[in-house]
CHARMM internal coordinates of N, CA and C (Angstrom, degrees):
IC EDIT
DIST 1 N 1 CA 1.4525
DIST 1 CA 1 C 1.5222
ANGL 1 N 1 CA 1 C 108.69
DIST 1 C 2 N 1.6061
ANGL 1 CA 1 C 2 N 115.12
DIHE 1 N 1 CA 1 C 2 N 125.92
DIST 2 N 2 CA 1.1218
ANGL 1 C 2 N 2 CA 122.63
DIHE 1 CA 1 C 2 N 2 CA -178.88
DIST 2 CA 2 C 1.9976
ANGL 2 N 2 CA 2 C 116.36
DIHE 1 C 2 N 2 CA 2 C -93.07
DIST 2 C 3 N 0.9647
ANGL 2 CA 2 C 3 N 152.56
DIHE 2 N 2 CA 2 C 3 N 75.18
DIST 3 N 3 CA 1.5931
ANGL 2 C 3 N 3 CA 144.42
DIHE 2 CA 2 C 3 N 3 CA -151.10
DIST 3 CA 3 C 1.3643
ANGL 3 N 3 CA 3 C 107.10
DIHE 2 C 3 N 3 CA 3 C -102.56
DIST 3 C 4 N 1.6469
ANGL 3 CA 3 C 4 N 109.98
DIHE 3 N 3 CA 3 C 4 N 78.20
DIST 4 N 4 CA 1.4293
ANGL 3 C 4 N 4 CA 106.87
DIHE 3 CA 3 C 4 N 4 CA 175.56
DIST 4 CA 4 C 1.6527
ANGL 4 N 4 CA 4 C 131.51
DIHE 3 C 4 N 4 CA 4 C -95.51
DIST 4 C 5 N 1.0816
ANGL 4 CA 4 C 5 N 120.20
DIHE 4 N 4 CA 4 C 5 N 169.16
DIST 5 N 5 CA 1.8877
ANGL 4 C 5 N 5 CA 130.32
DIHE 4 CA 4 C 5 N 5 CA -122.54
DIST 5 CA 5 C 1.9490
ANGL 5 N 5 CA 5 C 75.65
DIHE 4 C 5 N 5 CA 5 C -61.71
DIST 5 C 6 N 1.1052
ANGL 5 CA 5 C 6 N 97.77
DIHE 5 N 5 CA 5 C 6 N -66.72
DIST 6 N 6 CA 2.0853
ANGL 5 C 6 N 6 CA 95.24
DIHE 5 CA 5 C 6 N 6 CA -179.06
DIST 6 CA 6 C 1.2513
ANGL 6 N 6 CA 6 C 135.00
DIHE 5 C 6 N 6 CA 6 C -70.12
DIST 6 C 7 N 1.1581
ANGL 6 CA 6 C 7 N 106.04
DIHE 6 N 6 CA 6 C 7 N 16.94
DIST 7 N 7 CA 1.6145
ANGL 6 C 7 N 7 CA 106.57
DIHE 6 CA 6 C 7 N 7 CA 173.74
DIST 7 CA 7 C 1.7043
ANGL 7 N 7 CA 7 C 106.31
DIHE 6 C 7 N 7 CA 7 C -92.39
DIST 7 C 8 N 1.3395
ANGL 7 CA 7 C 8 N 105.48
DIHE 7 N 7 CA 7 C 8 N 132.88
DIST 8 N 8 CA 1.7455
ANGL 7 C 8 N 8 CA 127.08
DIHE 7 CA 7 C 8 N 8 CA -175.16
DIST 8 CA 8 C 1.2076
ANGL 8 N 8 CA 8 C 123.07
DIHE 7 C 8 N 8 CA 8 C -79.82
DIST 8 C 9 N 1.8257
ANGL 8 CA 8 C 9 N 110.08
DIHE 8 N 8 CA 8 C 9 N -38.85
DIST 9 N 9 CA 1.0735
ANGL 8 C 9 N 9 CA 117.54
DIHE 8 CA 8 C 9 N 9 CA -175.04
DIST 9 CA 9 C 1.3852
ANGL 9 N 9 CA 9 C 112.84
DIHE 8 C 9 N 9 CA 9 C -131.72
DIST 9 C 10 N 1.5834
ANGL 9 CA 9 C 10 N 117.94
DIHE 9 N 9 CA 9 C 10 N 166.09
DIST 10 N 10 CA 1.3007
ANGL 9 C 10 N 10 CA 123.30
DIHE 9 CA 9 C 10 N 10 CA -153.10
DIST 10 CA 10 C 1.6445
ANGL 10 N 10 CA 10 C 93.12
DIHE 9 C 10 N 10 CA 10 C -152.18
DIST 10 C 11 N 1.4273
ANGL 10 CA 10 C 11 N 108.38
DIHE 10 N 10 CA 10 C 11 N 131.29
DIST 11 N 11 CA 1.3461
ANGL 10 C 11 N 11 CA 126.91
DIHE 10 CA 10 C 11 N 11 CA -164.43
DIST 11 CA 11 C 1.3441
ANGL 11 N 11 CA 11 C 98.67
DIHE 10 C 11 N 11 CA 11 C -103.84
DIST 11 C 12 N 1.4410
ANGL 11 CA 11 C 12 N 97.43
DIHE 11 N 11 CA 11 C 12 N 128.79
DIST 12 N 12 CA 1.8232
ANGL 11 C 12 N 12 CA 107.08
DIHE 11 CA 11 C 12 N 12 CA -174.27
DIST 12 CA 12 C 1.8837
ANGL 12 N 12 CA 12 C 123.75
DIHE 11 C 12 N 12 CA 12 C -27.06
DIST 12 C 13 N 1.2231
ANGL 12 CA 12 C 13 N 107.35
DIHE 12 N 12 CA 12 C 13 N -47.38
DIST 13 N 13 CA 1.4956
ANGL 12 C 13 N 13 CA 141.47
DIHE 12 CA 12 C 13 N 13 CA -162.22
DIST 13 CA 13 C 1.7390
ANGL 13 N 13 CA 13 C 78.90
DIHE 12 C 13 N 13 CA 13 C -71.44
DIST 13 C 14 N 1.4585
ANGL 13 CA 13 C 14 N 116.32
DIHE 13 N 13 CA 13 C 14 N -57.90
DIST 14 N 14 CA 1.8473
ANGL 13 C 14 N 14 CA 105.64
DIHE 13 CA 13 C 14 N 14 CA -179.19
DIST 14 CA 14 C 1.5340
ANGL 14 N 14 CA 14 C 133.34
DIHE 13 C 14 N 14 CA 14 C -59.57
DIST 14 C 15 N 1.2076
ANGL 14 CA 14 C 15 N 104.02
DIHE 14 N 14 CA 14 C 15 N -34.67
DIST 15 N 15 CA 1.3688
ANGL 14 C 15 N 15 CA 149.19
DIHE 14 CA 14 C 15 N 15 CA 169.03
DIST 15 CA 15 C 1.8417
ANGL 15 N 15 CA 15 C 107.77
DIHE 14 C 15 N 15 CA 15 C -45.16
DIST 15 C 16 N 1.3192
ANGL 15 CA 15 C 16 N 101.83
DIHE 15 N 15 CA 15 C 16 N -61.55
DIST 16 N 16 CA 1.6932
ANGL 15 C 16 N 16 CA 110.00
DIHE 15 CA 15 C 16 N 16 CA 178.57
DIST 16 CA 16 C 1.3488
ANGL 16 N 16 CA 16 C 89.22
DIHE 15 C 16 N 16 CA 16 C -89.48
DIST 16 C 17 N 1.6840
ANGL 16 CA 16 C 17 N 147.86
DIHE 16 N 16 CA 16 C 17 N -33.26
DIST 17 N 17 CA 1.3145
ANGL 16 C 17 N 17 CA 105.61
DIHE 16 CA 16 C 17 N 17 CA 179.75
DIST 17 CA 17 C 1.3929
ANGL 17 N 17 CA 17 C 108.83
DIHE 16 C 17 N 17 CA 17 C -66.15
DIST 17 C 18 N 1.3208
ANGL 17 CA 17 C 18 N 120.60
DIHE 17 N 17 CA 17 C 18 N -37.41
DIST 18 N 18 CA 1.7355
ANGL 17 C 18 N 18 CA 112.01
DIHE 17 CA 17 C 18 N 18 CA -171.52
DIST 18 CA 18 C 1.3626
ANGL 18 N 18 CA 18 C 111.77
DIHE 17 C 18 N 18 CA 18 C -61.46
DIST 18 C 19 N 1.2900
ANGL 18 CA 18 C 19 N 115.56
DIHE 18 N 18 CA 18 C 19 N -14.96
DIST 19 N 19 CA 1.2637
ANGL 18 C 19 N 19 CA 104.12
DIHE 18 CA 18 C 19 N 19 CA -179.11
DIST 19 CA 19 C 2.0130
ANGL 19 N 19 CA 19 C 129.20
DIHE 18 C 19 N 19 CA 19 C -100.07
DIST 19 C 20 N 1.3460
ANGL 19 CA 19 C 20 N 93.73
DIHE 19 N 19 CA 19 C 20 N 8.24
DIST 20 N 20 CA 1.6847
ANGL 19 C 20 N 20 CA 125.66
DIHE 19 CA 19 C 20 N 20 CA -143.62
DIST 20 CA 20 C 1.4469
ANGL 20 N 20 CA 20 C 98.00
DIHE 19 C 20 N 20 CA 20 C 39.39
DIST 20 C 21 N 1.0472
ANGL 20 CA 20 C 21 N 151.43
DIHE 20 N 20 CA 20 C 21 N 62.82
DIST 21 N 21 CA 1.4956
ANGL 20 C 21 N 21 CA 130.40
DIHE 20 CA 20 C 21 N 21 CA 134.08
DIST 21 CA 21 C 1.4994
ANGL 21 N 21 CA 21 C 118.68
DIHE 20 C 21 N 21 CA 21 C -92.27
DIST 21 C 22 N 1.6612
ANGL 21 CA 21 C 22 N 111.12
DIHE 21 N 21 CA 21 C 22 N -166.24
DIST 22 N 22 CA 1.2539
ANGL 21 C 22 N 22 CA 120.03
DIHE 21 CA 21 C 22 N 22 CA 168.90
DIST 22 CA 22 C 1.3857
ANGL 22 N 22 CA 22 C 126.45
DIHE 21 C 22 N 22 CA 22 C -106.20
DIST 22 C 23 N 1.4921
ANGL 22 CA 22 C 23 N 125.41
DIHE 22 N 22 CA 22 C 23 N 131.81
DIST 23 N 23 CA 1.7576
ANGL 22 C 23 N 23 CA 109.17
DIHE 22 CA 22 C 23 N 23 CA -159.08
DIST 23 CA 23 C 1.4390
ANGL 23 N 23 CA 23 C 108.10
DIHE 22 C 23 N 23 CA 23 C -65.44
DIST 23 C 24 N 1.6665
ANGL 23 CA 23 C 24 N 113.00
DIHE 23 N 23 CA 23 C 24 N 2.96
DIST 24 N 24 CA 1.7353
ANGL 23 C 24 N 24 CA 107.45
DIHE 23 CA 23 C 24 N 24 CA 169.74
DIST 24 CA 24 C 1.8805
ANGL 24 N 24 CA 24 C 103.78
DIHE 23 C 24 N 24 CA 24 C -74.43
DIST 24 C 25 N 1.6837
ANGL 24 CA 24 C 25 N 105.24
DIHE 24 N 24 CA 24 C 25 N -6.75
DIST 25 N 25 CA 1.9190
ANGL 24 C 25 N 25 CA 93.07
DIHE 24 CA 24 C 25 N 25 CA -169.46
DIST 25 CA 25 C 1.1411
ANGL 25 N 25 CA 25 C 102.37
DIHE 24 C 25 N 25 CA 25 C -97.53
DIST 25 C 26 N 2.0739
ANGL 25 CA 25 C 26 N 119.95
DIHE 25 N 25 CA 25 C 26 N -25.03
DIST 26 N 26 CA 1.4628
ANGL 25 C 26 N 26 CA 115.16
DIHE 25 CA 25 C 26 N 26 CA 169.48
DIST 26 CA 26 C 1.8115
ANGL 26 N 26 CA 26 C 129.82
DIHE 25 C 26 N 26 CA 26 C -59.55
DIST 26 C 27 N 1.9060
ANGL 26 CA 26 C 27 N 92.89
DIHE 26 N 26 CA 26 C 27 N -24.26
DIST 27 N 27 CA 1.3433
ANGL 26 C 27 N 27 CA 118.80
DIHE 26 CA 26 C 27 N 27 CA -174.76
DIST 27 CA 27 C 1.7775
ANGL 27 N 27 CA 27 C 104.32
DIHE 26 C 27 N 27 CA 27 C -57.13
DIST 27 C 28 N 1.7871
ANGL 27 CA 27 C 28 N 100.05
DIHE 27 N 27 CA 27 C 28 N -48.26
DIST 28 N 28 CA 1.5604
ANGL 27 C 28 N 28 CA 109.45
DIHE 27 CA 27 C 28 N 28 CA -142.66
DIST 28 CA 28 C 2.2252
ANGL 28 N 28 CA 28 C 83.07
DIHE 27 C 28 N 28 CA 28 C -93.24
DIST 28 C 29 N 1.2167
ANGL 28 CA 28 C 29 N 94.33
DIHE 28 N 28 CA 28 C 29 N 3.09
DIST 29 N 29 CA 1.8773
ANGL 28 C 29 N 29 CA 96.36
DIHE 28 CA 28 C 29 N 29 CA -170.15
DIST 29 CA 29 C 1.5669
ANGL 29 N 29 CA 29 C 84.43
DIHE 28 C 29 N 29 CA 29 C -80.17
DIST 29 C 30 N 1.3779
ANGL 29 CA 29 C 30 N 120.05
DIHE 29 N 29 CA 29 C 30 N -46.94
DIST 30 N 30 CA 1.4719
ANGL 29 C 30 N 30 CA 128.41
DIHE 29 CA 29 C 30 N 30 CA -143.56
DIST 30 CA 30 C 1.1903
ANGL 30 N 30 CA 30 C 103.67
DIHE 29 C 30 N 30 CA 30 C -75.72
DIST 30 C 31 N 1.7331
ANGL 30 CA 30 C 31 N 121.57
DIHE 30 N 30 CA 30 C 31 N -38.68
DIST 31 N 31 CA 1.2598
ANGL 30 C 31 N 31 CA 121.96
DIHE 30 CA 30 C 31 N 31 CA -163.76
DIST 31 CA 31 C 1.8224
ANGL 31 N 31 CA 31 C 110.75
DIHE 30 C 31 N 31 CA 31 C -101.73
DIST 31 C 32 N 1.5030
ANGL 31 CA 31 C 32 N 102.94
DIHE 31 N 31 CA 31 C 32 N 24.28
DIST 32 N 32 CA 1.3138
ANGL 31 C 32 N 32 CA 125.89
DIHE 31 CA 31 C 32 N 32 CA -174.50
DIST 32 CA 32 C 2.0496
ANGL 32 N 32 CA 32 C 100.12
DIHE 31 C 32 N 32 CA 32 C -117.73
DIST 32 C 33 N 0.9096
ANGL 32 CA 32 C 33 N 107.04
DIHE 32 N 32 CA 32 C 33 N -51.50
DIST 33 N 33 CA 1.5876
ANGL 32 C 33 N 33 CA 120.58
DIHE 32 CA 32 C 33 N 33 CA 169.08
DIST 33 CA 33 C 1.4566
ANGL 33 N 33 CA 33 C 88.63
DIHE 32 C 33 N 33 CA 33 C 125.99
DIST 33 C 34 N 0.8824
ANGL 33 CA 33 C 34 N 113.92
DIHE 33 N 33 CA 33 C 34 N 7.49
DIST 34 N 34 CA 2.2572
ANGL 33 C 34 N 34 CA 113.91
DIHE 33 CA 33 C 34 N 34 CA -170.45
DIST 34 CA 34 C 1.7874
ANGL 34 N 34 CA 34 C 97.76
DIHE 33 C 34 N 34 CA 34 C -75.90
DIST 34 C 35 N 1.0807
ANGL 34 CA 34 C 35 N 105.69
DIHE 34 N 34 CA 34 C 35 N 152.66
DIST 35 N 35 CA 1.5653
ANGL 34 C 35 N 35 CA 99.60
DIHE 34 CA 34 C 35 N 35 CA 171.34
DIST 35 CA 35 C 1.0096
ANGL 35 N 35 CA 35 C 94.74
DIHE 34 C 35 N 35 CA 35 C 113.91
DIST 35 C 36 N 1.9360
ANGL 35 CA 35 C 36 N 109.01
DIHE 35 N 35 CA 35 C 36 N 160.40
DIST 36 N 36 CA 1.5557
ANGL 35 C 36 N 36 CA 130.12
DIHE 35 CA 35 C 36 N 36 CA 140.09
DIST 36 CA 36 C 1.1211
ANGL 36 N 36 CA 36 C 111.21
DIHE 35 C 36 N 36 CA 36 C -20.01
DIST 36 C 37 N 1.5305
ANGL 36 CA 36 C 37 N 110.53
DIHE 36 N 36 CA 36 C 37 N 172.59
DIST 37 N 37 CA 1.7121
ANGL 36 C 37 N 37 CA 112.48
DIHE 36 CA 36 C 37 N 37 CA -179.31
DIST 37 CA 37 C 1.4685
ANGL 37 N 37 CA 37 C 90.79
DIHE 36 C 37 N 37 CA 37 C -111.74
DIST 37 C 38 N 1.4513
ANGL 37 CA 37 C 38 N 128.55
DIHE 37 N 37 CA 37 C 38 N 136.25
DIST 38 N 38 CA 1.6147
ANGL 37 C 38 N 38 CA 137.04
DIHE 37 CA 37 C 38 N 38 CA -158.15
DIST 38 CA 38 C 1.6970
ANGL 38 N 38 CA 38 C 103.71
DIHE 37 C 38 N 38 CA 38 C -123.73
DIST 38 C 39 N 1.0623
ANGL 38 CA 38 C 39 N 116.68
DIHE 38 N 38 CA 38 C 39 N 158.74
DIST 39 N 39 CA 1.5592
ANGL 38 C 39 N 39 CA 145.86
DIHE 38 CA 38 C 39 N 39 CA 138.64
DIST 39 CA 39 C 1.1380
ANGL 39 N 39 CA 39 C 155.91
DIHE 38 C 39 N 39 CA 39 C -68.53
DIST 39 C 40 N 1.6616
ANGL 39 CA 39 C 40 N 151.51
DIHE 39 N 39 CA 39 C 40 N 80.73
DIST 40 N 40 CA 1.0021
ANGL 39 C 40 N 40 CA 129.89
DIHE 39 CA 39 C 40 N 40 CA -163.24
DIST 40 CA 40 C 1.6388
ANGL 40 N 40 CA 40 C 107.07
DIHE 39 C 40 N 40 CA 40 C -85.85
DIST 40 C 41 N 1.4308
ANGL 40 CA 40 C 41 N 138.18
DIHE 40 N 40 CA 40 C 41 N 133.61
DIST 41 N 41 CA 1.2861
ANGL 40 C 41 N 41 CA 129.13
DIHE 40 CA 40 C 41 N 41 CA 153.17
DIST 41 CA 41 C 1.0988
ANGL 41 N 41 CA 41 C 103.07
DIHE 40 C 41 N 41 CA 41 C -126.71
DIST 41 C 42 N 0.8884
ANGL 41 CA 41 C 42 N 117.37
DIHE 41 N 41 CA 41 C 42 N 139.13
DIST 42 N 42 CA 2.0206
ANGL 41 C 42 N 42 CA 133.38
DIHE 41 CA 41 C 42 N 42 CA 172.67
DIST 42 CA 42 C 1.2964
ANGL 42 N 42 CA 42 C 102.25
DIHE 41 C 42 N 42 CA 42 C 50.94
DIST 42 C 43 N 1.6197
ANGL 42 CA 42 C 43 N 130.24
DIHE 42 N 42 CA 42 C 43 N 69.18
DIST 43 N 43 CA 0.7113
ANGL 42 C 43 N 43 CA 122.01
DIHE 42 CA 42 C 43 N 43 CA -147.73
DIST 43 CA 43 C 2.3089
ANGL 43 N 43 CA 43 C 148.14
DIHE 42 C 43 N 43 CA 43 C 2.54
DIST 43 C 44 N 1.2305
ANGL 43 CA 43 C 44 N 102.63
DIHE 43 N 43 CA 43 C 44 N 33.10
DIST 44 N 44 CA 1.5378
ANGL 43 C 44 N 44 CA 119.72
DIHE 43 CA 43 C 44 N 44 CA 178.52
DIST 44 CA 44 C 1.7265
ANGL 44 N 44 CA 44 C 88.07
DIHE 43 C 44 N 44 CA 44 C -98.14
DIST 44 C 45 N 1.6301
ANGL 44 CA 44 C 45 N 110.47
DIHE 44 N 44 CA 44 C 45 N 172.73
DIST 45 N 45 CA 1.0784
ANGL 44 C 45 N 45 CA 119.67
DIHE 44 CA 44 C 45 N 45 CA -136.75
DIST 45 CA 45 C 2.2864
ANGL 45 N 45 CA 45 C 69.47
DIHE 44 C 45 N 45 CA 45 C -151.07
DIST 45 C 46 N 1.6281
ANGL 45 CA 45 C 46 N 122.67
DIHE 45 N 45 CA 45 C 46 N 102.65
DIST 46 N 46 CA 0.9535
ANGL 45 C 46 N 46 CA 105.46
DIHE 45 CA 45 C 46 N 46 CA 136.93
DIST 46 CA 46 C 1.4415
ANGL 46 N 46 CA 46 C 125.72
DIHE 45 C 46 N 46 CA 46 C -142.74
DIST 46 C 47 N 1.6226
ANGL 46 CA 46 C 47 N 118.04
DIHE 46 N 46 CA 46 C 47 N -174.60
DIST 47 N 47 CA 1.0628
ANGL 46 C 47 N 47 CA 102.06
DIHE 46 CA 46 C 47 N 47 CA -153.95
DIST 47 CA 47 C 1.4889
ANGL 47 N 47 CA 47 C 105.20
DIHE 46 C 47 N 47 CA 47 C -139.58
DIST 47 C 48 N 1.4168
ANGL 47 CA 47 C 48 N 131.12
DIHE 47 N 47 CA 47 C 48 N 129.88
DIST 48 N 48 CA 1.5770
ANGL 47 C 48 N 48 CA 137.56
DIHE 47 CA 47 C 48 N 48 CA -155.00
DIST 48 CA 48 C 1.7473
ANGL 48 N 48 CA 48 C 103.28
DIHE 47 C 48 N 48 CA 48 C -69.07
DIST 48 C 49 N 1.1455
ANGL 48 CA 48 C 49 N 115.06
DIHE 48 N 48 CA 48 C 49 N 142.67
DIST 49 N 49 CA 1.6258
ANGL 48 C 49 N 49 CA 124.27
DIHE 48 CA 48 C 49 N 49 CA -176.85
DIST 49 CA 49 C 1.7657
ANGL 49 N 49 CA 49 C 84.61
DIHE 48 C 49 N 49 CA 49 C -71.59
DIST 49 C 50 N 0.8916
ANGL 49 CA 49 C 50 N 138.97
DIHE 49 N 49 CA 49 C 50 N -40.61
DIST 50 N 50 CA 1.2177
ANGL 49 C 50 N 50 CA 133.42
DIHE 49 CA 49 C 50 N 50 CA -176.34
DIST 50 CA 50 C 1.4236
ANGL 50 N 50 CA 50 C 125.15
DIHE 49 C 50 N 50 CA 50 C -54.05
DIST 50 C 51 N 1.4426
ANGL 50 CA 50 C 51 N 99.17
DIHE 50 N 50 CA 50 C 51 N -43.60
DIST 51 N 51 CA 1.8636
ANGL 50 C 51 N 51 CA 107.19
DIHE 50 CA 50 C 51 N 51 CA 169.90
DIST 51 CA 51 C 1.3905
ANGL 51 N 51 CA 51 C 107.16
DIHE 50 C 51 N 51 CA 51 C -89.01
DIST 51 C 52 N 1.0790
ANGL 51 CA 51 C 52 N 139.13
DIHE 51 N 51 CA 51 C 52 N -22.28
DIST 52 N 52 CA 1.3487
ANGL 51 C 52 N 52 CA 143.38
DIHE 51 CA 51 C 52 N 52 CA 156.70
DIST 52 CA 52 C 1.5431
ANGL 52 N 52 CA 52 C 118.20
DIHE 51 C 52 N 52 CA 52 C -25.50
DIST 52 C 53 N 1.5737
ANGL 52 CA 52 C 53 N 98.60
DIHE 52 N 52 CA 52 C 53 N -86.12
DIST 53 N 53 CA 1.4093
ANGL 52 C 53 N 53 CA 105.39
DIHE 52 CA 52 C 53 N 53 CA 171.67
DIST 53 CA 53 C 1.6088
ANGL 53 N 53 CA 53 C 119.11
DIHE 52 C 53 N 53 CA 53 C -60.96
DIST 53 C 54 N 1.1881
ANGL 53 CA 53 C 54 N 115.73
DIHE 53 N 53 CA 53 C 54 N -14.33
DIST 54 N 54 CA 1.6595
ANGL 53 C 54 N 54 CA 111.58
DIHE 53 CA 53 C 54 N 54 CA 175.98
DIST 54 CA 54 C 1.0487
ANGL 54 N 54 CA 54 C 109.82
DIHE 53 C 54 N 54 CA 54 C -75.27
DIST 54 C 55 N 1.6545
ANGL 54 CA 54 C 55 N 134.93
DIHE 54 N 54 CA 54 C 55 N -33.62
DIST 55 N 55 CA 1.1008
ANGL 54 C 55 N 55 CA 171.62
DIHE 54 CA 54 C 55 N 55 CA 177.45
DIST 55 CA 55 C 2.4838
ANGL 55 N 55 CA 55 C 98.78
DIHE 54 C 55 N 55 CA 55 C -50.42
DIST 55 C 56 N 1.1051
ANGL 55 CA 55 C 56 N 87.90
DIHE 55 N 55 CA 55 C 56 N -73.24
DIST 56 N 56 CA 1.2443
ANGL 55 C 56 N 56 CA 119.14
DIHE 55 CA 55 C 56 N 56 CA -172.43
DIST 56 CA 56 C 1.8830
ANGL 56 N 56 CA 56 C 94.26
DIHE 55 C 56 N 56 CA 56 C -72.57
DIST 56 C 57 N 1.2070
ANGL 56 CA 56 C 57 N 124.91
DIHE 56 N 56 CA 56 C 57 N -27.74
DIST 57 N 57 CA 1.7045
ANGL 56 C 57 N 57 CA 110.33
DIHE 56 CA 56 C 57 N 57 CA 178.02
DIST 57 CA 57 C 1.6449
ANGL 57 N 57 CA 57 C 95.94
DIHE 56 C 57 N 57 CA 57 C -101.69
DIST 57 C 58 N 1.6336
ANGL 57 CA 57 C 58 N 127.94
DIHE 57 N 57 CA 57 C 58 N -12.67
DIST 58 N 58 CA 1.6048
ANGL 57 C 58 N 58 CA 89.37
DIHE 57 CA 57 C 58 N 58 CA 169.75
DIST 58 CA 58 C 1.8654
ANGL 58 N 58 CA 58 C 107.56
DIHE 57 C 58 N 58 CA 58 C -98.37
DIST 58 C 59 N 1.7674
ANGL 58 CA 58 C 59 N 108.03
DIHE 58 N 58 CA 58 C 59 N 24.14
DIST 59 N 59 CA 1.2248
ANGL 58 C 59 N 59 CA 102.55
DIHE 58 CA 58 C 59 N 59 CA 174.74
DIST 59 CA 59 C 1.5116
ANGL 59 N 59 CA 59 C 101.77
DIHE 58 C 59 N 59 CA 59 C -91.63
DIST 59 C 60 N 1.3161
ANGL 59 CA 59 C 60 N 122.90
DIHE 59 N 59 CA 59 C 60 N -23.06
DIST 60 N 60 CA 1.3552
ANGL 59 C 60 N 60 CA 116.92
DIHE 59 CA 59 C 60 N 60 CA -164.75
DIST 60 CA 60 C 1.7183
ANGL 60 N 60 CA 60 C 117.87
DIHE 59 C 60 N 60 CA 60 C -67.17
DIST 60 C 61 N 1.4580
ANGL 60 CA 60 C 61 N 108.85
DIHE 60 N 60 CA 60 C 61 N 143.13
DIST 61 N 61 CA 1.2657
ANGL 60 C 61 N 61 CA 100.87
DIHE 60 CA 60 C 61 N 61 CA -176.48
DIST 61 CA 61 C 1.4787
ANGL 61 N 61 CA 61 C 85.28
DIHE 60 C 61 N 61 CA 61 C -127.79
DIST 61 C 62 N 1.9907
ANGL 61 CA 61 C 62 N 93.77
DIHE 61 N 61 CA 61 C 62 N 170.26
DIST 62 N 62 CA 1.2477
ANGL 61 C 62 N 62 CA 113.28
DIHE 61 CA 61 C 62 N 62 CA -173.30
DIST 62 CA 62 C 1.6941
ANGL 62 N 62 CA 62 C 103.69
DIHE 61 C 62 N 62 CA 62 C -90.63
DIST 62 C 63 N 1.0015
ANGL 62 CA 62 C 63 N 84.13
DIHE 62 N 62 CA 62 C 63 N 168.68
DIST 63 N 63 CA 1.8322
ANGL 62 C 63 N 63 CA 99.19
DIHE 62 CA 62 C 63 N 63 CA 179.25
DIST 63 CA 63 C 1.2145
ANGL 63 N 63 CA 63 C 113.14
DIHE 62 C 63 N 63 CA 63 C -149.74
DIST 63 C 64 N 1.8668
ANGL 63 CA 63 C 64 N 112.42
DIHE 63 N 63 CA 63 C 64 N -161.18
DIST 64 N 64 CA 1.1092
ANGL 63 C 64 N 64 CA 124.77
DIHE 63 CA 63 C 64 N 64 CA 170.40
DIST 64 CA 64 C 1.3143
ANGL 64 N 64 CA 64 C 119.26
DIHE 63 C 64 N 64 CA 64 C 74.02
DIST 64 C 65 N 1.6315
ANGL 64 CA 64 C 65 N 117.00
DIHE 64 N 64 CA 64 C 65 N -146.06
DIST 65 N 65 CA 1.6530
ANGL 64 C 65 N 65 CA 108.20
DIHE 64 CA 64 C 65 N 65 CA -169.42
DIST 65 CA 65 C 1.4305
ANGL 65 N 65 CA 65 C 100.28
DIHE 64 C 65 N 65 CA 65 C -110.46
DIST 65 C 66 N 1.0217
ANGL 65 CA 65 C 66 N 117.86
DIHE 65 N 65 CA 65 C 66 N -174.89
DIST 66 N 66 CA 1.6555
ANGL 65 C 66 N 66 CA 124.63
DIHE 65 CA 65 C 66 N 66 CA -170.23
DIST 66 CA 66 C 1.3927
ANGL 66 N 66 CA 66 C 93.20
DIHE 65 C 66 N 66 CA 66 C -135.97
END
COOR INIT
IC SEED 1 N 1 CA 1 C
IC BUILD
C-alpha cells in the first residue's frame, strides 16, 4: 500500500491493511456503527483520510507516568 500526501480516499482492502485486520473486521465494524465514517460508490466501500484520522484520534488513549 502506497498512501500519498493527496490522496482523499482509502479503499476498504487499504484500510484493513493499515490497520492489520481483515476487511471481514472492517465489514463486521460497519454493520456495528464502530469504525471510520465510510462510503458506498458502485457498490465498493471507501473511506476519507479525513474521517480516518478523526477516527484514530478519538481512539487514542493516554498513557505513561503521571
Amino acid at each position: 500500500m502506497r498512501l500519498d500526501e493527496d490522496r482523499q480516499f482509502i479503499a476498504e482492502a487499504d484500510l484493513a491493511f493499515r490497520y492489520g485486520k481483515a476487511v471481514r473486521t472492517l465489514q463486521r465494524w460497519r454493520a456495528k456503527g464502530y469504525g471510520p465514517t465510510f462510503m458506498r460508490i458502485g457498490g465498493s466501500i471507501f473511506y476519507r483520510l479525513e474521517d480516518i484520522e478523526e477516527f484514530e484520534a478519538r481512539m487514542r488513549r493516554g498513557g505513561g507516568s503521571q
